[in-house]
BAVOTOR-758595 format. One record per residue (C-alpha): x, y, z; residue number from 1; residue in three letters. Coordinates in nm, 3 decimals. Example, Ala and Ser with C-alpha at 12.3 -4.5 7.8 and 13.67 -1.06 7.14 Angstrom:
% residues 2
+---------+---------+---------+-----+------+
|    east |   north |      up | pos | code |
+---------+---------+---------+-----+------+
|   1.230 |  -0.450 |   0.780 |   1 |  Ala |
|   1.367 |  -0.106 |   0.714 |   2 |  Ser |
+---------+---------+---------+-----+------+
END
This chain:
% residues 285
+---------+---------+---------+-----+------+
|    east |   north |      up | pos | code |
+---------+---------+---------+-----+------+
|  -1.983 |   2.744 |  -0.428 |   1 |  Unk |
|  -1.779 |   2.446 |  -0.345 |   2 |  Unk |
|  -1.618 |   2.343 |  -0.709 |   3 |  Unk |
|  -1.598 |   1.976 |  -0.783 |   4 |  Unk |
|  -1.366 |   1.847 |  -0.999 |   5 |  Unk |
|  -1.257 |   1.477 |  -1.208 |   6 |  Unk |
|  -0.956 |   1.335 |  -1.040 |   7 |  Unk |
|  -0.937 |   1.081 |  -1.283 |   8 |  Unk |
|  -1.134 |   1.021 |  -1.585 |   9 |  Unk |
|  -1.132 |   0.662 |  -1.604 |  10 |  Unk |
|  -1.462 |   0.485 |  -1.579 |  11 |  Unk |
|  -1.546 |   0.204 |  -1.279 |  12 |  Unk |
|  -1.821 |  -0.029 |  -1.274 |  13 |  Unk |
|  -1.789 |  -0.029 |  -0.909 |  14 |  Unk |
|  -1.548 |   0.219 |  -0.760 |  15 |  Unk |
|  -1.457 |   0.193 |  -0.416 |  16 |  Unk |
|  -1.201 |   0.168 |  -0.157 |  17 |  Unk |
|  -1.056 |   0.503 |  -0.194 |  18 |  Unk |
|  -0.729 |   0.519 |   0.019 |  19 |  Unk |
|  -0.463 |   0.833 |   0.030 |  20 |  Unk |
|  -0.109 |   0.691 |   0.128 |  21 |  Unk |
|   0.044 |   0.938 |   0.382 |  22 |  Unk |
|   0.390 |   0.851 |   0.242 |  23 |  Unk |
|   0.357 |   0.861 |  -0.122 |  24 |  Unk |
|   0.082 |   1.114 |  -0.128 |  25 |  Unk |
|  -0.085 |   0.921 |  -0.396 |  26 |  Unk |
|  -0.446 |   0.810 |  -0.419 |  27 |  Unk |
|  -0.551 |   0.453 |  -0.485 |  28 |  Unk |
|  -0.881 |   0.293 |  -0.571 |  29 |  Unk |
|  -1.068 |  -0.011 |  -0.663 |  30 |  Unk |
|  -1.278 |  -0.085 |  -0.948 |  31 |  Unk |
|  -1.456 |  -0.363 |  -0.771 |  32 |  Unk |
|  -1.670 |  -0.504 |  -1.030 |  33 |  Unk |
|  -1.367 |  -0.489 |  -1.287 |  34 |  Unk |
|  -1.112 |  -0.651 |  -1.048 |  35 |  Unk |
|  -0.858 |  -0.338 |  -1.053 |  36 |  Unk |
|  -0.685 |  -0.082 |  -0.853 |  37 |  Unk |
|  -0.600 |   0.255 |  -0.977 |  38 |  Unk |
|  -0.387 |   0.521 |  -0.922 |  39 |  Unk |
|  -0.196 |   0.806 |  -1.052 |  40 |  Unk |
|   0.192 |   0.812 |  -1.071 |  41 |  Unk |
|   0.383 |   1.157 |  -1.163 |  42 |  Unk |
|   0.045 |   1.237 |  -1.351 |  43 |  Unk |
|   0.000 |   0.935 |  -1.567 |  44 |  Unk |
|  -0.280 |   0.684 |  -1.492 |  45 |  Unk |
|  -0.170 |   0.329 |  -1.399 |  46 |  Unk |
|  -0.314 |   0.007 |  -1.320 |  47 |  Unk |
|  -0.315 |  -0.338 |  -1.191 |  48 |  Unk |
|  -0.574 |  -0.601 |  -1.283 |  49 |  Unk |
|  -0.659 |  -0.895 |  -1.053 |  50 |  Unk |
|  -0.777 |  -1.264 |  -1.089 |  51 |  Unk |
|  -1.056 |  -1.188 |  -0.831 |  52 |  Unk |
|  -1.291 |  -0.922 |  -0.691 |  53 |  Unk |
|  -1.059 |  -0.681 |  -0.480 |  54 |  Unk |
|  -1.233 |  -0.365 |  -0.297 |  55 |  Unk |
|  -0.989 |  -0.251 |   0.001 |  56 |  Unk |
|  -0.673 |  -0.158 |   0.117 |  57 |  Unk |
|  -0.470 |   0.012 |   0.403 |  58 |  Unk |
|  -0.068 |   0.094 |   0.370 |  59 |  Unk |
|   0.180 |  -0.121 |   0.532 |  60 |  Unk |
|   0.504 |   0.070 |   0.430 |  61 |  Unk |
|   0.593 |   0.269 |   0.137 |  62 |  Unk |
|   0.605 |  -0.041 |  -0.091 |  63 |  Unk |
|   0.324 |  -0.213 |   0.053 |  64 |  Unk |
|  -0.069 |  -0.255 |   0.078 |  65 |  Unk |
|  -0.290 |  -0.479 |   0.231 |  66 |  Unk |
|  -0.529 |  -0.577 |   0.022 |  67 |  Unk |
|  -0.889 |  -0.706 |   0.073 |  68 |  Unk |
|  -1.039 |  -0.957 |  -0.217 |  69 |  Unk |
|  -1.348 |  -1.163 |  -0.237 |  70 |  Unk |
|  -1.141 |  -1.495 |  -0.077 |  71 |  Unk |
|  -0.830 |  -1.338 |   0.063 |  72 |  Unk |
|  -0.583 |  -1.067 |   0.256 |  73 |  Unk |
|  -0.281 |  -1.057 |   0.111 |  74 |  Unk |
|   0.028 |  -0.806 |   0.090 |  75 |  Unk |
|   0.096 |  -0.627 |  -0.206 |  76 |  Unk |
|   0.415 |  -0.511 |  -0.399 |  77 |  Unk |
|   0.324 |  -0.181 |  -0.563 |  78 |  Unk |
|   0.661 |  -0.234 |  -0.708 |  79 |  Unk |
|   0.685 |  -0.537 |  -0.806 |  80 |  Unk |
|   0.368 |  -0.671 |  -0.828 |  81 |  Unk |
|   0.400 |  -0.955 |  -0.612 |  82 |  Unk |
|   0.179 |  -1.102 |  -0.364 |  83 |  Unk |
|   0.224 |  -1.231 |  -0.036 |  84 |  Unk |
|  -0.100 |  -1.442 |   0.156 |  85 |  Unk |
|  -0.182 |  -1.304 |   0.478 |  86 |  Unk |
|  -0.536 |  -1.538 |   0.566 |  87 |  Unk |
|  -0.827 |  -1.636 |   0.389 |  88 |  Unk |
|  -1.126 |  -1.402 |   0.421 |  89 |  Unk |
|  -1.493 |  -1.647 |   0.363 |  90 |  Unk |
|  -1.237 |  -1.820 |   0.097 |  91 |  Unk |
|  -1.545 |  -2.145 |   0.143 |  92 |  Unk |
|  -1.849 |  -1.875 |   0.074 |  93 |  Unk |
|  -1.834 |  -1.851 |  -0.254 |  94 |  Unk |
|  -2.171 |  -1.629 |  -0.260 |  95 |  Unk |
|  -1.946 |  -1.317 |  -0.067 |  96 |  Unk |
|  -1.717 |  -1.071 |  -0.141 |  97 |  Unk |
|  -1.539 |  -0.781 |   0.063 |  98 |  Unk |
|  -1.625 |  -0.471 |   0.022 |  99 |  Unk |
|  -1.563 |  -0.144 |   0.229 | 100 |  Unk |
|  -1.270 |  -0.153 |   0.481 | 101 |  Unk |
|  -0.988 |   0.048 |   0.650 | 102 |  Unk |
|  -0.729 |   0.061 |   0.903 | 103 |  Unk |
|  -0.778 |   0.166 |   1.275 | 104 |  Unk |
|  -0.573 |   0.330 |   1.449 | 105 |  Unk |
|  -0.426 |   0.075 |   1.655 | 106 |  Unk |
|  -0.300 |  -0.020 |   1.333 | 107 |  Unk |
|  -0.580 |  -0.314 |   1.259 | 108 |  Unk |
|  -0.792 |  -0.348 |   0.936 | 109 |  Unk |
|  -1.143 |  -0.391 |   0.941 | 110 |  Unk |
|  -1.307 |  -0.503 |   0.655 | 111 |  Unk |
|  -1.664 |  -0.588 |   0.530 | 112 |  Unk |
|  -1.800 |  -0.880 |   0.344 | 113 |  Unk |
|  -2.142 |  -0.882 |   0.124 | 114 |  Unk |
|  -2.329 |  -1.139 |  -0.071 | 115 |  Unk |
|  -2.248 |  -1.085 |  -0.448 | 116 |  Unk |
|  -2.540 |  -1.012 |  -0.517 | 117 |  Unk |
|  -2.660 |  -0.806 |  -0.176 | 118 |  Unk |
|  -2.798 |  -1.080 |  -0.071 | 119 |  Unk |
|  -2.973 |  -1.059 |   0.303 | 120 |  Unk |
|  -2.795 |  -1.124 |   0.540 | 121 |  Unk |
|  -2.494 |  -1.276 |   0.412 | 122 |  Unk |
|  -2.231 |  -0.979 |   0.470 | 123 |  Unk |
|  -2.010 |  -0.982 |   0.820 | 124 |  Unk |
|  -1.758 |  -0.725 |   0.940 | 125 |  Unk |
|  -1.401 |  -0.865 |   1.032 | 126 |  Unk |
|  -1.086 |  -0.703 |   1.175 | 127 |  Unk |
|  -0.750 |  -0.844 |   1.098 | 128 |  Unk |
|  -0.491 |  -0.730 |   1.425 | 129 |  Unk |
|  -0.134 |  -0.890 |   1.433 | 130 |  Unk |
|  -0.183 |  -1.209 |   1.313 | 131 |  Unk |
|  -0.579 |  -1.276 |   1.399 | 132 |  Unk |
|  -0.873 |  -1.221 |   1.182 | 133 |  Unk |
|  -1.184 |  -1.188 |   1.398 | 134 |  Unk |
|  -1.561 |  -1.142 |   1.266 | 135 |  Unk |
|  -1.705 |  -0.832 |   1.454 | 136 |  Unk |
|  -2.066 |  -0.851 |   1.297 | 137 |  Unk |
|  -2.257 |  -1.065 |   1.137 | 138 |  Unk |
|  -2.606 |  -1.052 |   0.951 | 139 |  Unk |
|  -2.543 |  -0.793 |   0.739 | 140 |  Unk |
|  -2.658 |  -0.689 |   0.380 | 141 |  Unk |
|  -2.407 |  -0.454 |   0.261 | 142 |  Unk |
|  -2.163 |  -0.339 |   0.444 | 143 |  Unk |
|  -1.985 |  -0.002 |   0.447 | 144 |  Unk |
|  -1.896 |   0.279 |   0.604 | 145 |  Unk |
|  -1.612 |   0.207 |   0.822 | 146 |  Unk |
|  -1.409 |   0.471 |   0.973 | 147 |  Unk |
|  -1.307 |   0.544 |   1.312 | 148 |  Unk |
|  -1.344 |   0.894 |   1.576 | 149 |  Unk |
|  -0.994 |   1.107 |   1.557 | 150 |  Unk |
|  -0.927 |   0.967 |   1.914 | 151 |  Unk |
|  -1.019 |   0.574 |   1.855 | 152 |  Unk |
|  -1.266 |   0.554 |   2.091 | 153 |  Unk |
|  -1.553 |   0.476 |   1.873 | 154 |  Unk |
|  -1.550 |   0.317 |   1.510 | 155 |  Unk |
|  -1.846 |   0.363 |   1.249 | 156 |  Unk |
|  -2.012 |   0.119 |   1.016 | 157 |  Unk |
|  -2.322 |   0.078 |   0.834 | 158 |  Unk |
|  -2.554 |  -0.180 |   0.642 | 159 |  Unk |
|  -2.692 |   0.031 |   0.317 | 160 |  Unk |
|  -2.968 |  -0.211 |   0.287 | 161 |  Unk |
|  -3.068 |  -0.054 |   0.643 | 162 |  Unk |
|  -3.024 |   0.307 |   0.563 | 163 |  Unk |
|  -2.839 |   0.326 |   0.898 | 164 |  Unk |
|  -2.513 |   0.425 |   1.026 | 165 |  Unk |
|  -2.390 |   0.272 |   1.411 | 166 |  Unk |
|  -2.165 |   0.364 |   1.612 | 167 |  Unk |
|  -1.956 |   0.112 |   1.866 | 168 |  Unk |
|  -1.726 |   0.227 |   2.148 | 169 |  Unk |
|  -1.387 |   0.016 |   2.133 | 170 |  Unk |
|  -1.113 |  -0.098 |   2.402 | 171 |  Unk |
|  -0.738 |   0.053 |   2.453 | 172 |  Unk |
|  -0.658 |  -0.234 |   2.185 | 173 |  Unk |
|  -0.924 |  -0.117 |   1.974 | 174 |  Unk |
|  -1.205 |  -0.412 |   1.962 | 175 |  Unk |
|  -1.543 |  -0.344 |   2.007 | 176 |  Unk |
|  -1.709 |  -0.355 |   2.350 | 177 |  Unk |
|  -2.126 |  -0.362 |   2.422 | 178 |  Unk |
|  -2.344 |  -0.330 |   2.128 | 179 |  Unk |
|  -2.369 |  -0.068 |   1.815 | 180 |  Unk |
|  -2.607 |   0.214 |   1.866 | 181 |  Unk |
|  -2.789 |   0.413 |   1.545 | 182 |  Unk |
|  -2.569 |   0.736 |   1.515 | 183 |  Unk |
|  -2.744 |   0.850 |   1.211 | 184 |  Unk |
|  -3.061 |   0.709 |   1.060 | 185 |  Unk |
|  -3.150 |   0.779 |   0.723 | 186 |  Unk |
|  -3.464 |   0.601 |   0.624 | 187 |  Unk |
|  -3.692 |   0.828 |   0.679 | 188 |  Unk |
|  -3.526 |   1.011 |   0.377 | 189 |  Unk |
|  -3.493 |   0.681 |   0.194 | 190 |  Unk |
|  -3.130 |   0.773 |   0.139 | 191 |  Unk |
|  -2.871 |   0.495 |   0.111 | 192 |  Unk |
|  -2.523 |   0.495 |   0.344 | 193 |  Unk |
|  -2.212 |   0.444 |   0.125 | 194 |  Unk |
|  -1.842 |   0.461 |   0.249 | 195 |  Unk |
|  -1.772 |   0.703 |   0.507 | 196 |  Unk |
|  -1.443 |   0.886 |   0.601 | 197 |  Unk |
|  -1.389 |   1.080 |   0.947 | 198 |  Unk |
|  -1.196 |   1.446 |   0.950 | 199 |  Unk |
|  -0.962 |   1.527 |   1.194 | 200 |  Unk |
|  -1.282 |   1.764 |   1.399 | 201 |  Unk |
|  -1.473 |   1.400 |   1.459 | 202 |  Unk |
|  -1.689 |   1.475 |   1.172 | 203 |  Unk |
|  -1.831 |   1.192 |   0.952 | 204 |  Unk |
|  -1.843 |   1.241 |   0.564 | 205 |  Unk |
|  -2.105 |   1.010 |   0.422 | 206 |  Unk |
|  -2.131 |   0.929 |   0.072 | 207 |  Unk |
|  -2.531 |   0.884 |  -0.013 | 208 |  Unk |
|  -2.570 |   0.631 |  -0.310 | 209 |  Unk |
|  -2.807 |   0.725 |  -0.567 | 210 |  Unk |
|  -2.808 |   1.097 |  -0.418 | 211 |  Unk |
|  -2.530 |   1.307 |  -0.579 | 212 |  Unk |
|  -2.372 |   1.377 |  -0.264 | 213 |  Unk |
|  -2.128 |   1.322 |   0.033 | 214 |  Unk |
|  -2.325 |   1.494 |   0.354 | 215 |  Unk |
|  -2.087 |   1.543 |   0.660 | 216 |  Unk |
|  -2.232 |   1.492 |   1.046 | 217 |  Unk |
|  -2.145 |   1.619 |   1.346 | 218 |  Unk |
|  -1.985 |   1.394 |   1.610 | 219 |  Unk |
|  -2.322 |   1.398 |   1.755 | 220 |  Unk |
|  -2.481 |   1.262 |   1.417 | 221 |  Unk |
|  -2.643 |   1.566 |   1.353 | 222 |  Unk |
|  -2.638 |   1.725 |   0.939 | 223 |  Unk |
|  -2.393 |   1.961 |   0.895 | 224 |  Unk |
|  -2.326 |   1.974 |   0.509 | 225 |  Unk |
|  -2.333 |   1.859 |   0.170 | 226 |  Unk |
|  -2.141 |   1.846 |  -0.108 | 227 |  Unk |
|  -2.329 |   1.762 |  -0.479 | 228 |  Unk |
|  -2.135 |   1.581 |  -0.769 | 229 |  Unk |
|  -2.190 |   1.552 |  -1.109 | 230 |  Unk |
|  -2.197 |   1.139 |  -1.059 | 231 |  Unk |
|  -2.528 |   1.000 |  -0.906 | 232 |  Unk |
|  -2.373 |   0.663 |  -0.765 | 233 |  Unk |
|  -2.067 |   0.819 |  -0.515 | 234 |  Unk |
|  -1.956 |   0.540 |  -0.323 | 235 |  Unk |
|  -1.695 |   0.688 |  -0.077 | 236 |  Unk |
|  -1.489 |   0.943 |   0.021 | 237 |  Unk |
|  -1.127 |   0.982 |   0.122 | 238 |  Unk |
|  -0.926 |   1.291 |   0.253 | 239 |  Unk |
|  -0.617 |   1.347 |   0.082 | 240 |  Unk |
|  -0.340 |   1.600 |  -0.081 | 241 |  Unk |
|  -0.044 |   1.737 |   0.098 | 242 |  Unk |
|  -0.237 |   1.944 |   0.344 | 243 |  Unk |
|  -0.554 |   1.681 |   0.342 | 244 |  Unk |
|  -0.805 |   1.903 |   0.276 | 245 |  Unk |
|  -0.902 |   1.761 |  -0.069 | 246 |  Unk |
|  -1.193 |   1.504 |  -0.011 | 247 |  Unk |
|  -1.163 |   1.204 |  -0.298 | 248 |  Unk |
|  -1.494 |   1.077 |  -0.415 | 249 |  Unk |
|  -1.509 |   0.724 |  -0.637 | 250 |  Unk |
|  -1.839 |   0.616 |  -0.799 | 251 |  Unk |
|  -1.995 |   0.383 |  -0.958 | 252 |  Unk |
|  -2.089 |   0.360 |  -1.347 | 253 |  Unk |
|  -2.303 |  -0.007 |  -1.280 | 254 |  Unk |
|  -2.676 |   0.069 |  -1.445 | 255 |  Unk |
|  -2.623 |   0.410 |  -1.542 | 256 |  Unk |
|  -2.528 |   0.590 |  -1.899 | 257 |  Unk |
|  -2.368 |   0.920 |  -1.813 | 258 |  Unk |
|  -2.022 |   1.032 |  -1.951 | 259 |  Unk |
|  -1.921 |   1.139 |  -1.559 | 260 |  Unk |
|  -2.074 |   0.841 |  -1.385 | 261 |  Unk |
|  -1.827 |   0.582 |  -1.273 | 262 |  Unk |
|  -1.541 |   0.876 |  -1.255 | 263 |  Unk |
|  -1.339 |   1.012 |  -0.990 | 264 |  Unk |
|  -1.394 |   1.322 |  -0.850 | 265 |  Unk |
|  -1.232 |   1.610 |  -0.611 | 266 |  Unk |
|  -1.311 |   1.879 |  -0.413 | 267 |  Unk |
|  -1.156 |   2.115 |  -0.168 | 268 |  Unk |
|  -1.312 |   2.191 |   0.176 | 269 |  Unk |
|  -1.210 |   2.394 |   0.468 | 270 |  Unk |
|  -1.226 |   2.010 |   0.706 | 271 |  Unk |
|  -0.858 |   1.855 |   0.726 | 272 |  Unk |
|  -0.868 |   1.501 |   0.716 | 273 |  Unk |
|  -0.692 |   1.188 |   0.944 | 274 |  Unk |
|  -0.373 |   1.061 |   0.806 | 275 |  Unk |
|  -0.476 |   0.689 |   0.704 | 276 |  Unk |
|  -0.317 |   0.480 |   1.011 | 277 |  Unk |
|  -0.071 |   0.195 |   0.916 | 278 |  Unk |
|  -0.170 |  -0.183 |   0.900 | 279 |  Unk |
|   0.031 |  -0.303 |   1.151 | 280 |  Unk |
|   0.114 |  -0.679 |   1.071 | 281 |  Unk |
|   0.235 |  -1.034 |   1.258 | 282 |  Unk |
|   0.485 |  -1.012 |   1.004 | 283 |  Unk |
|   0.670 |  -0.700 |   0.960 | 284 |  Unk |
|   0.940 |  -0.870 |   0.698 | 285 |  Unk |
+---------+---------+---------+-----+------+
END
């Protein structure tokens, strides 16, 4: 039996954003809701508390993340703490926030915005590439699941509030061309797409909110797997360790009571993961 275990013991009201950086082989997360990231550093828990909403992040260098809030990219010093503006993400909608996001491998960041209170309709997906931010999709609910195929062909997102997850086939310079397509539906098992991760085989690992589980899919978007947890709200996934075959889980403690909700976990599986690409920016200074 696969054996999960807690990664880190701190509670999140909203954990998200799980990212493994290739170079310092650490793990860092978002507590949405609370307006932190997290991480662990030679095996003591450390922080960083924000002004805003914050929810995503890719690595620029060793140093360096870009981070997604609910107004803003900007560049951030994991060593000094100091931020640097990069644009303005719905900085005039003050009903949004981001939420899911990573880099592709061309070296752009996608990232998803929602209403604040999942309101219809409100959420659009963006990519920032060298300089331009560009919305992608628009008339969304919540949006998640972002990840792209081992070859960067195709990229993956989904609106929870749909119970699907699409598919779109992108360019040499990795935008999207023609329209999504359904790669895996879920409503007709009322279960609820969260973030999503791709392993280095082209599978997708979905984590299923409300449902005590990541499933994994075929490149084909057919059911492969699942793995349970002890937290009923995961929220996404992210392959990591030295060899990346331990799959990160964050969830989310928001309406529930349990001592393990809001934790997060790990798990070792016999997929290997994608390195997490590099946010390449206009700006390399």
């Amino acid at each position: 039996m696969t054996q999960v275990t807690i990664f880190d013991d701190r509670s999140c009201l909203l954990g998200e954003g799980p990212l493994w950086h290739p170079e310092r082989e650490q793990l860092f997360w978002f507590d949405i809701l609370g307006k932190r990231l997290l991480t662990q550093e030679n095996g003591e828990a450390r922080v960083w508390q924000f002004e805003e909403h914050v929810s995503a992040a890719g690595w620029v260098d060793q140093n360096r993340l870009l981070i997604a809030s609910e107004t803003r990219l900007f560049v951030f010093n994991l060593d000094t703490g100091t931020e640097h503006l990069i644009c303005p993400l719905e900085a005039d909608e003050t009903r949004t926030r981001s939420n899911d996001g990573r880099a592709d491998p061309k070296g752009g960041f996608w990232i998803g915005t929602m209403g604040k209170n999942a309101e219809e309709g409100l959420g659009s997906i963006y990519r920032y590439y060298r300089g331009e931010l560009r919305q992608l999709v628009s008339n969304l609910s919540i949006t998640n699941s972002i990840c792209f195929s081992p070859d960067g062909k195709t990229a993956y997102f989904a609106d929870t509030a749909k119970q699907t997850i699409q598919s779109v086939q992108l360019d040499p310079d990795g935008w999207p061309v023609g329209e999504p397509t359904v790669f895996v539906d879920l409503s007709s098992e009322n279960v609820n797409p969260d973030g999503s991760v791709v392993d280095a085989g082209g599978n997708l690992w979905n984590a299923q909110w409300g449902a005590h589980r990541i499933a994994c899919y075929s490149p084909e978007g057919t059911f492969k797997s699942a793995i349970s947890f002890p937290a009923e709200q995961i929220s996404c996934p992210a392959f990591g360790g030295p060899d990346l075959k331990t799959l990160h889980a964050t969830s989310a403690a928001i309406g529930l009571h349990g001592d393990v909700e809001g934790q997060t976990f790990s798990v070792i599986t016999a997929a290997t993961g994608q390195a997490e690409h590099r946010v390449i920016l206009q700006d390399q200074s």
